[in-house]
N, C-alpha and C positions, 0 to 999 in steps of 0.2 A: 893511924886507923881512920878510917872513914867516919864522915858523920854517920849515927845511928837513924836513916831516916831508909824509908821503903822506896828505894827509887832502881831496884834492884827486879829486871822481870818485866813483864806485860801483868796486869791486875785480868783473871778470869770474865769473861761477859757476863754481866750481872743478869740474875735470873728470878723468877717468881720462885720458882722449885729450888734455887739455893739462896735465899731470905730465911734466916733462921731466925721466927714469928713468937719466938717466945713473947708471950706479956701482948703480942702484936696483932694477932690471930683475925681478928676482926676485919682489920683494913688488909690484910693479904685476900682474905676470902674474897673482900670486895672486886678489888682490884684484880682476883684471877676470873670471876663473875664478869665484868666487864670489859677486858680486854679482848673476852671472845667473840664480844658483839659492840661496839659502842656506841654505833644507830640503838640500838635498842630502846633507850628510852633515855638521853643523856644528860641525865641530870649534873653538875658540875662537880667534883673531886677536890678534895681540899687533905695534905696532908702533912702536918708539921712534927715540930722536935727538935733538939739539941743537936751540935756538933756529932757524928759519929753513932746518930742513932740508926740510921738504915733507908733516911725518908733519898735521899739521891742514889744508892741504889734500886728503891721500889720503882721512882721513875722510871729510869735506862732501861729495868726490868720489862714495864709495862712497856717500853719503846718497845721490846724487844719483841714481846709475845704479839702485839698487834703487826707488826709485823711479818713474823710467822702467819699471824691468819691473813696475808696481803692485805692491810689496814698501810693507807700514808698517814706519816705524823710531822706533822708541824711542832720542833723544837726551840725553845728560846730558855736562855741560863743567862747570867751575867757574865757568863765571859760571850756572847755573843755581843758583839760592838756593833754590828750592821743589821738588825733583822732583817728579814724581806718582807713582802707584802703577803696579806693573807692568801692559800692559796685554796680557790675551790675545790682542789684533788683532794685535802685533808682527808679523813675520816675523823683524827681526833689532833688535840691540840693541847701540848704536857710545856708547860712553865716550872722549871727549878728556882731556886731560890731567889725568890719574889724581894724577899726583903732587901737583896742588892741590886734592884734595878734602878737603873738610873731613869733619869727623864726622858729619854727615850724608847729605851727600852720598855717601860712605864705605858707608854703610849701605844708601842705594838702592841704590850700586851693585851691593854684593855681594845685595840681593833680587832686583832685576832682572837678574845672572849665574845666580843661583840658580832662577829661574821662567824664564827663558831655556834651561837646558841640562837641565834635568828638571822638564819642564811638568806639572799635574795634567792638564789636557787637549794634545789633538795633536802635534804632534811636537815634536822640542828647535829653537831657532833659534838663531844663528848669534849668536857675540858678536863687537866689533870694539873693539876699545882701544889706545889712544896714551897714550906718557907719554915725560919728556926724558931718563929712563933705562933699562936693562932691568929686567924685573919682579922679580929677588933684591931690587934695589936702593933699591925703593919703600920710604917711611916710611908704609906706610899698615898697617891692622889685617891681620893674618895669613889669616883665613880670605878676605879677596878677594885679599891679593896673591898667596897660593900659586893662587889657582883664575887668573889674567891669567895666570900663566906655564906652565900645563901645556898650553898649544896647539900654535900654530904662532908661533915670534917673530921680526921682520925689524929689525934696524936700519937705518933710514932716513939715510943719509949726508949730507949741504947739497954742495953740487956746491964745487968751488974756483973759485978766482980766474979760472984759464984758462976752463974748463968755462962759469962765469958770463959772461966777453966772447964767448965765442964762440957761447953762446946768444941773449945782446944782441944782437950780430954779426948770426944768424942772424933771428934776430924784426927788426930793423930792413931788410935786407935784402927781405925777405917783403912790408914795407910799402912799398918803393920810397925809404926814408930812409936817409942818409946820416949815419953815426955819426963824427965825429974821435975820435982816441984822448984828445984832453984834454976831451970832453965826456964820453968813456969812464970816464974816472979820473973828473971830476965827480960823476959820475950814482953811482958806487959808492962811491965817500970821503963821500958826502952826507947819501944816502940808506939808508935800509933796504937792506940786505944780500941778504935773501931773495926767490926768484925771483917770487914772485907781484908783491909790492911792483914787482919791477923791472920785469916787464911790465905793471902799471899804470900807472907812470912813462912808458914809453914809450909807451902808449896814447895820452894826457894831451897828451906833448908832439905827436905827431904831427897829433890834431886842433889845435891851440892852433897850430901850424907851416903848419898851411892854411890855416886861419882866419885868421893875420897875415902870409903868403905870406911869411914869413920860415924862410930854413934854422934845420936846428935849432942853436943855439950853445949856450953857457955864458951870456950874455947874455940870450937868448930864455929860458933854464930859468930865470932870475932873474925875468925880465918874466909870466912864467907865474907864477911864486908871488906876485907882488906883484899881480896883478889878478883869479887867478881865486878 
């Protein structure tokens, strides 16, 4: 059998409208408030949390929906090895997970906060960054981590155990699929933890459940990893 890991499928484009905000509410509103405008008045964005809470989908999210309103966005994460130079097309300017930037990346960052919030031309734009801490707490050089924490800062919570079957619950439900409680414990003891992963999972088994007109079991999620 295959290892039990989600590497099965494309993961859905992460979206503001499918962020399920339980506990979260606050920093969803923000960030759907501000992605529709982020000239508006762009104060900086700060938003952290643990492994698997939802703050790197919130990102992407926000990539996504400034986009839609044609917003350019200037991206940097730690698997970018090369940034580029800041660029004046920006509109806004979203940093993932800060707390692995290396020393260079470190450096873009704080240019691209810096040509971000006091442009030589046009207005200031909007910055957005995530990290697995709050910004005191960062190991990173002083001059970017004090400029990440004098914004606006949300901790991003990971939903619990409950909150997690009863959004399974409800996503399967929605699909016309029938969940047992011991595929329930399966699917969470197995797999990734976090909500995106888990609604990929169910994606996955649902078509694979059509396609072999078999309910979904423990069985079937086995037969699913050893063929697709």
């Amino acid at each position: 059998m295959k290892q039990m890991v989600l590497d099965i499928g494309l993961a859905p484009v992460p979206t503001l409208a499918n962020f399920v905000a339980v506990g979260n509410e606050a920093a969803l509103d923000h960030l759907q408030l501000w992605t529709r405008n982020p000239l508006r008045s762009p104060v900086p964005t700060f938003v952290w949390g643990e492994g698997g809470s939802g703050k790197t989908h919130l990102l992407r999210a926000a990539r996504e929906a400034l986009r839609e309103h044609g917003s350019r966005v200037g991206w940097l994460d730690a698997s970018t090895l090369y940034p580029t130079e800041f660029d004046d097309q920006w509109d806004a300017v979203l940093l993932d997970d800060c707390h692995l930037y290396t020393a260079e990346q470190q450096a873009a960052a704080f240019n691209w906060f810096v040509n971000a919030q006091s442009p030589a031309h046009g207005p200031a734009r909007w910055v957005l960054a995530a990290a697995d801490r709050p910004p005191a707490d960062l190991q990173l050089r002083e001059d970017l981590r004090t400029r990440l924490g004098w914004g606006h800062v949300f901790q991003v919570k990971a939903l619990g155990e409950a909150e997690r079957r009863a959004v399974l619950r409800r996503a399967a439900d929605e699909r016309g699929v029938f969940l047992g409680d011991e595929v329930m414990d399966f699917m969470l003891n197995r797999f990734s933890r976090d909500l995106s992963s888990l609604m990929l999972l169910l994606d996955q088994l649902d078509v694979y459940a059509l396609r072999t007109q078999r309910a979904i079991t423990i069985p079937l999620i086995k037969s699913m990893l050893e063929n697709e």
